[in-house]
N, C-alpha and C positions, 0 to 999 in steps of 0.2 A: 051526386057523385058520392062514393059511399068515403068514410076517411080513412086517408093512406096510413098502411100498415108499416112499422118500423120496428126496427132493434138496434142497440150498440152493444156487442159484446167486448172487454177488456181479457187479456191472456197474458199471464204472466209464468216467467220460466224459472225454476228451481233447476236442484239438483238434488239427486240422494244421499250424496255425501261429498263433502269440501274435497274430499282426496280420492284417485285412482290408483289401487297398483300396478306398478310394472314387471312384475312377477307372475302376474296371474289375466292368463289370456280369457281363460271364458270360466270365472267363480260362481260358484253357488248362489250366491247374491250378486247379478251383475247391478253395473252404477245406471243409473236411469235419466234421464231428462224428465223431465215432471212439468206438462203444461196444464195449467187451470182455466177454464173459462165460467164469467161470470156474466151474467145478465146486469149493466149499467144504468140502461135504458128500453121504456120500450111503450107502446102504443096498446099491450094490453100489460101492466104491468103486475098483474095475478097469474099470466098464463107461463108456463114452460115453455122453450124454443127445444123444438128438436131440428136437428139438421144434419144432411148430407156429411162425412168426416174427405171422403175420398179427394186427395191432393192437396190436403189444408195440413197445417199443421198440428193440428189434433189426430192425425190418421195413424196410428200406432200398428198396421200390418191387423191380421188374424184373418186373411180374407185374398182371392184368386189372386190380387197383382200386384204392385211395392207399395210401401207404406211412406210417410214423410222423409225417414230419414233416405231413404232411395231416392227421392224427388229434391233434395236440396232443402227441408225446412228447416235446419240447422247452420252456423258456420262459427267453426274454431278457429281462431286466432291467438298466438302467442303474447301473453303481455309486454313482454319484453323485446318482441322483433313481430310486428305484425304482417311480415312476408312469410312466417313458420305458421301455415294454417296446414290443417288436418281436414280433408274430404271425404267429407261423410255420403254423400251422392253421386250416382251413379253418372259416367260422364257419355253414355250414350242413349240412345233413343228406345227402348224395347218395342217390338211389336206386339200389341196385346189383341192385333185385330178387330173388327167390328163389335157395335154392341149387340148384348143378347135381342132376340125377335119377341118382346113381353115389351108395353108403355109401363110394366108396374117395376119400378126399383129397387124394389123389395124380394125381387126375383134374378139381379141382376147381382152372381156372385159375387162381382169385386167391390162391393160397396157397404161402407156400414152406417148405422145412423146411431147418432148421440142425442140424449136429452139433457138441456141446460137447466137446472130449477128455476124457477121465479125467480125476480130482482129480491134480495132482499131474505131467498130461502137456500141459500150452499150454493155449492158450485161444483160444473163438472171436473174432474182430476182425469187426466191421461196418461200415462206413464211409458214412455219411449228406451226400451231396453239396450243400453252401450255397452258393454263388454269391450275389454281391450280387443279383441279381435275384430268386432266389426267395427271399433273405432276407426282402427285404418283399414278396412279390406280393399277400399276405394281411392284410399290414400296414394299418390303414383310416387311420392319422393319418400317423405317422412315413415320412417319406421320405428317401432318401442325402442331400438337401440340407439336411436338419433335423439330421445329424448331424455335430459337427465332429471334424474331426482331432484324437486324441489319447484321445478319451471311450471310458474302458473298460465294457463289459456284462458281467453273469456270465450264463453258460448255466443250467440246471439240468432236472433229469429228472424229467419230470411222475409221480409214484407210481402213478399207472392204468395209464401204457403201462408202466412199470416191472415191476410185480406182477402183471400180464395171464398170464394162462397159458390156454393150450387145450388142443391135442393135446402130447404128449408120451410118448418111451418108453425106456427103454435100448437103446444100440446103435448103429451107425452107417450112417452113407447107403448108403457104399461097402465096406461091412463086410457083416456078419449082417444087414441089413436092405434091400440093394441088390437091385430087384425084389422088393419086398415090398409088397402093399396094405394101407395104412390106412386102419381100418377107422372111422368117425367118430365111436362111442362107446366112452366110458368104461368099464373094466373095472367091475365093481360092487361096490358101497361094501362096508364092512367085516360087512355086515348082508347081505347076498347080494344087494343090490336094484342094477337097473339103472336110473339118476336118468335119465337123456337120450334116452331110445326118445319119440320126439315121437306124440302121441295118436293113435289109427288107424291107428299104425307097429308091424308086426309086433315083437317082441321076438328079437335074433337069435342063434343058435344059436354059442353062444359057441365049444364043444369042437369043431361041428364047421368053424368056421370059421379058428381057426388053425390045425387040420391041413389046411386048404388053402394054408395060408401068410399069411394076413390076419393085423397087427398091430394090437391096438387099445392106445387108451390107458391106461396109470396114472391113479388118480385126479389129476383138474387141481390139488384143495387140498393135495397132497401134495407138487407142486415150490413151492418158494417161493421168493422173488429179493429180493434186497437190495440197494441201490446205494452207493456209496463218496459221502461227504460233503464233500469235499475242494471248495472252488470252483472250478469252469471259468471263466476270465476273457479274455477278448480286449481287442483294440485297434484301435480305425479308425484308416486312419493314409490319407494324400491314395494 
């Protein structure tokens, strides 16, 4: 049995700056959320992880459907009364419809993929764009005028988009993996079985399809992601 393939990534949350103003709905410089992920751990520890971003907390939009902060990766709470939170996520369902008719993801507009460096070689940075506006667009009570000058919120990282993992592989975009199709399922569990071939879906020829050059994934329960505990804290300031 060949040995099982693993990673730990850690994610830790910044901000762009200590203070928001309440004057300026959408600045030239909006304030950001800033997530970093670092390779902790891992099973080839020379190689690069790249991985699926879609619905995780790294997903910063530029692409067909919502990005993190639409999905809930975020959640504001007031220091001072933590019933005064700010929603940043969408509180309905969208229909975004079926997937595209391609196995390759690389084809399938809504989706992007990130590469993590080596343990030990930087780390990826995300930058999640908050302007006063879409601070609250989603917001149903809380408006700029309900908030005073001075009142600090902490951030903090929802555990679902955190933990979210999908496609994922060793390697990098622009490396060993540049013009590479991936392929949309899962290598097979530790029991030879393929979990994700959806019903009526042929089962596909694993050997012969990455000697065509198709990458598929590592098992998804095999990365796992951790976030730093540290408070994220701002400040409305006029």
């Amino acid at each position: 049995m060949p040995a099982r393939t693993e990673a730990h990534l850690q994610v830790t949350l910044t901000t762009s700056s200590p203070t928001i103003s309440l004057s300026q709905l959408s600045p030239s410089t909006p304030f950001q959320l800033i997530t970093t992920a670092r390779i902790v751990s891992s099973s080839k520890e020379s190689s690069p992880i790249t991985r699926c971003t879609n619905k995780s907390i790294l997903d910063n939009g530029g692409h067909g459907q919502h990005d993190g902060l639409f999905r809930g990766a975020f959640t504001i709470e007031s220091i001072s009364d933590p019933n005064r939170m700010i929603q940043l996520r969408f509180a309905g369902t969208p229909n975004y419809g079926g997937p595209p008719d391609t196995p390759n993801l690389r084809e399938w507009p809504f989706l992007r993929f990130e590469t993590i460096p080596a343990k030990g070689h930087g780390m990826l940075i995300v930058k999640h764009d908050l302007p006063l506006e879409r601070m609250f667009r989603y917001e149903p009570t809380l408006k700029p005028a309900d908030i005073k000058p001075g009142e600090k919120f902490r951030v903090s990282m929802s555990s679902l988009r955190l933990e979210w993992v999908s496609w994922w592989a060793f390697g990098n975009l622009e490396g060993d993996l540049k013009g590479k199709r991936f392929a949309k399922w899962q290598l097979p569990d530790e029991e030879g079985r393929m979990t994700d071939v959806m019903p009526g879906e042929e089962e596909p020829d694993i050997n012969r399809l990455q000697a065509e050059g198709w990458v598929f994934s590592e098992r998804h329960d095999h990365l796992t992601v951790g976030g730093d505990s540290d408070d994220t804290v701002f400040e409305f300031v006029e």
